[in-house]
N, C-alpha and C positions, 0 to 999 in steps of 0.2 A: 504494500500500500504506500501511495506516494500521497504528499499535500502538497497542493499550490496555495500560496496566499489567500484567493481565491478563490470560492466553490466553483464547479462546472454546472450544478445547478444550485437554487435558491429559491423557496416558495418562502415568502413575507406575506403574513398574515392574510392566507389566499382563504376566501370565501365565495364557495362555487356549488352547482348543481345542476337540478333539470328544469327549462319550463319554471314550474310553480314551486318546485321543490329544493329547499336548502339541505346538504349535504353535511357540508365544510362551512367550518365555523371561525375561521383564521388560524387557519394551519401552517406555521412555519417552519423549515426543514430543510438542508444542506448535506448536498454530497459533493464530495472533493474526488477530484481525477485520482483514477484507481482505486476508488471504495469501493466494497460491497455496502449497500447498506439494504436496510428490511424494514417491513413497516408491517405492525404485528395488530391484537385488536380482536375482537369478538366479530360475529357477522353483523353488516349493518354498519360496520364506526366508520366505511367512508374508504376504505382502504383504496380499494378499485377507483373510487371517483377521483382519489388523486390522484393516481397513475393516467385517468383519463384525463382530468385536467392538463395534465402536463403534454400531454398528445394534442391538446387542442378537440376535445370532445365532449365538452360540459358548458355551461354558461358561467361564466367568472364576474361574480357579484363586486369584490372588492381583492386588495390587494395585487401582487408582481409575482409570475414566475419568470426568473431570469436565467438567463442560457448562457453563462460565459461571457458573463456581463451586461448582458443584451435582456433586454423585455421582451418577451414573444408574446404576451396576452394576445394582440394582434395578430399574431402570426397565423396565416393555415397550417390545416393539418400537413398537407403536404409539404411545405415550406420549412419546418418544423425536420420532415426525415430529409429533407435535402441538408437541414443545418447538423445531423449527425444522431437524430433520436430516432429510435426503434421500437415498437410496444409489442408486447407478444399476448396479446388477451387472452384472458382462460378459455374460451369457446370461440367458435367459429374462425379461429386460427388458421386452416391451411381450405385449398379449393379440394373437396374431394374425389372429385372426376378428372383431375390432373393429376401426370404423373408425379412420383416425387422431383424429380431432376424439373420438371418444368414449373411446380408448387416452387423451388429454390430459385429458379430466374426469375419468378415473377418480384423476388428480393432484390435482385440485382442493381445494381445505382452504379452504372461506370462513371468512377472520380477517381484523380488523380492517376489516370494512366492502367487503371487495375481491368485486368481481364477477365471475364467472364470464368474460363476455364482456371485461373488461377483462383478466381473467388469460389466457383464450387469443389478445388480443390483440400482448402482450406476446409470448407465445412465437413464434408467427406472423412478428411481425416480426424476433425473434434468428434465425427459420429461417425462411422465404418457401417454400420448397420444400415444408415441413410445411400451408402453406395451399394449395399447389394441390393437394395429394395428401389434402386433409382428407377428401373421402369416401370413399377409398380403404381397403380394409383393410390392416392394419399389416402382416400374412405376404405381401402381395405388394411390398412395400417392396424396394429395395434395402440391402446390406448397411447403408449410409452412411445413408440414410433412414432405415432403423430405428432407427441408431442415436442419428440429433438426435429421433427420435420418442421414446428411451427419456430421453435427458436432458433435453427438453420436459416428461416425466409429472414430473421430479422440481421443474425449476420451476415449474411450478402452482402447486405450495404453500408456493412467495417462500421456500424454504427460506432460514433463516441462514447453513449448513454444509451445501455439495453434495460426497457423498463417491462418486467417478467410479472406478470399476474398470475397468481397459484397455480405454478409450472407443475405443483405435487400432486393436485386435486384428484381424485380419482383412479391415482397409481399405486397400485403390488409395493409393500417395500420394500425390495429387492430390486425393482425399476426405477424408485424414486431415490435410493442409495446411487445408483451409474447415473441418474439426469442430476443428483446433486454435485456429483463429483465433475462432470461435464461442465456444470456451471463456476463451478470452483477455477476449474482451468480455464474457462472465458477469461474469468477474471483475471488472473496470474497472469493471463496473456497480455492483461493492459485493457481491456474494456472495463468502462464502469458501470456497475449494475446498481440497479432499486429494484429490490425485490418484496412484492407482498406475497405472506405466504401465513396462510391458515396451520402447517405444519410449525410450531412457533419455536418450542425447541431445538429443532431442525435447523428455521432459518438463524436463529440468533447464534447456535453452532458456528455456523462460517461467515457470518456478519462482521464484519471491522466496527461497525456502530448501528444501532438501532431507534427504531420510533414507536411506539405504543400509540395505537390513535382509541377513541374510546368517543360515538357520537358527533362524530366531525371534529373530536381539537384532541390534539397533541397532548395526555397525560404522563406517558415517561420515556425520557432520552437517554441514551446512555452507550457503553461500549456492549458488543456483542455478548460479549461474557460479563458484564457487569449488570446487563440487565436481566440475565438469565441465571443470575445470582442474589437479585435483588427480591426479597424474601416478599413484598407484596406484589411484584409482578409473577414470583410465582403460584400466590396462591390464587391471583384474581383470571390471570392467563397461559399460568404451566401449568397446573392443579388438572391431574388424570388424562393430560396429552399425552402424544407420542414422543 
C-alpha cells in the first residue's frame, strides 16, 4: 500500500439517492492510490448506493465526490470510466449470450497504446479459468465464473479505481477463498479497490482501512484489522458471521 498526499478518491459529506428517496446522509470517505478499502454495514445502510454514487448512478442531493482532485458530481457515467473508474455491480454484470472473450472486449478502452490482445492477456492470466471457458457463453458460467468474468470486463480498461459490489454474494466458500485471493493480487498489482462486501470478516481481513456505514452515514472508521478488532463493531456487525 502506497499514500499520496492526496486521496485518488474523496466523498465530503455526499448526500444522495433515488427520485424521492434519501439514501446517504453525508457520507465522507477517502481512499488513497493503492488501498484496498471496504465498506461494511447491515443491509439497507446505503453501501451499494455509494458505490453507485461514485459511478454517476444516483441523484447527489449535496456534497463532492472528487477524483484526483477533480469534482465529477457532473460528470457522466461514461466520462467517469474514460477518467479510470470501473464498477462491477453484484447482478447483471456480464451479457449472457456473449461469449466470454467477447463479455471481456466489451471492457476494452484502448489508452495509452494498450492492445486488445495484451489487455485480455492480462486478465486470462489473473483468471486461467476465464481462458478455457473463452468461447463459452457467459449465462452458462458458473456462479464463480461469472463472477471473475464480470471483474475481468472491469479490468480491460486498467481501470485506476475498481469499485466491487459483493463480489462474494452467492459463492461456495471454496470459490469465494480463489475470487478473494484474485482480488488480493489486483491489488498488489497496483489497482485501487472499494470494496462493499456483506462477507465482513472476510472483507476487513484484506482491507488496508475500512468504513462501517449504518443508515446512510459513516459510524466507524478504522484500519482493517482494527476495526475487526474493535469489540462493538464486532458484536453489532461480526456477531455469528463468517
Amino acid at each position: 500500500m502506497t499514500h499520496m498526499a492526496d486521496p485518488i478518491l474523496e466523498l465530503r459529506d455526499l448526500a444522495a439517492g433515488y427520485a424521492k428517496a434519501d439514501i446517504l446522509h453525508g457520507v465522507s470517505l477517502q481512499v488513497h492510490q493503492g488501498e484496498m478499502v471496504c465498506i461494511i454495514g447491515p443491509n439497507g445502510a446505503g453501501k451499494t448506493t455509494t458505490l453507485r454514487s461514485i459511478f454517476g448512478l444516483t441523484d447527489i442531493r449535496r456534497g463532492q465526490i472528487i477524483l484526483a482532485g477533480e469534482s465529477i458530481n457532473k460528470v457522466k457515467t461514461y466520462e467517469r470510466v474514460n477518467k479510470g473508474i470501473a464498477f462491477i455491480p453484484q447482478e447483471n454484470n456480464v451479457f449472457p449470450s456473449m461469449t466470454v472473450e467477447v463479455n471481456l472486449e466489451m471492457g476494452f478502452k484502448a489508452a495509452k497504446g494498450r492492445r486488445l490482445n495484451d489487455a485480455l492477456e492480462d486478465v486470462y492470466q489473473q483468471f486461467p479459468r476465464l481462458k478455457e471457458r473463452r468461447k463459452q457463453h457467459a449465462g452458462t458460467l458458473s456462479g464463480g465464473e461469472r463472477r471473475m468474468c464480470a471483474v475481468g470486463i472491469g479490468l480491460m480498461s486498467k481501470p485506476r479505481l475498481l469499485l466491487l459490489d459483493e463480489p462474494s454474494l452467492g459463492l461456495a466458500p471454496i470459490v469465494v477463498q480463489q475470487l478473494f485471493e484474485r482480488i488480493q493480487e489486483i491489488n498488489r498489482g497496483g489497482t485501487t479497490i472499494l470494496l462493499v462486501e456483506q462477507n465482513a470478516k472476510r472483507a476487513l481481513s484484506i482491507a488496508d482501512r475500512g468504513y462501517v456505514l449504518e443508515l446512510g452515514q459513516i459510524k466507524h472508521q478504522g484500519t482493517g484489522q482494527g476495526l475487526a478488532n474493535d469489540p462493538e463493531v464486532q458484536r453489532l456487525y461480526l456477531g455469528g458471521g463468517q
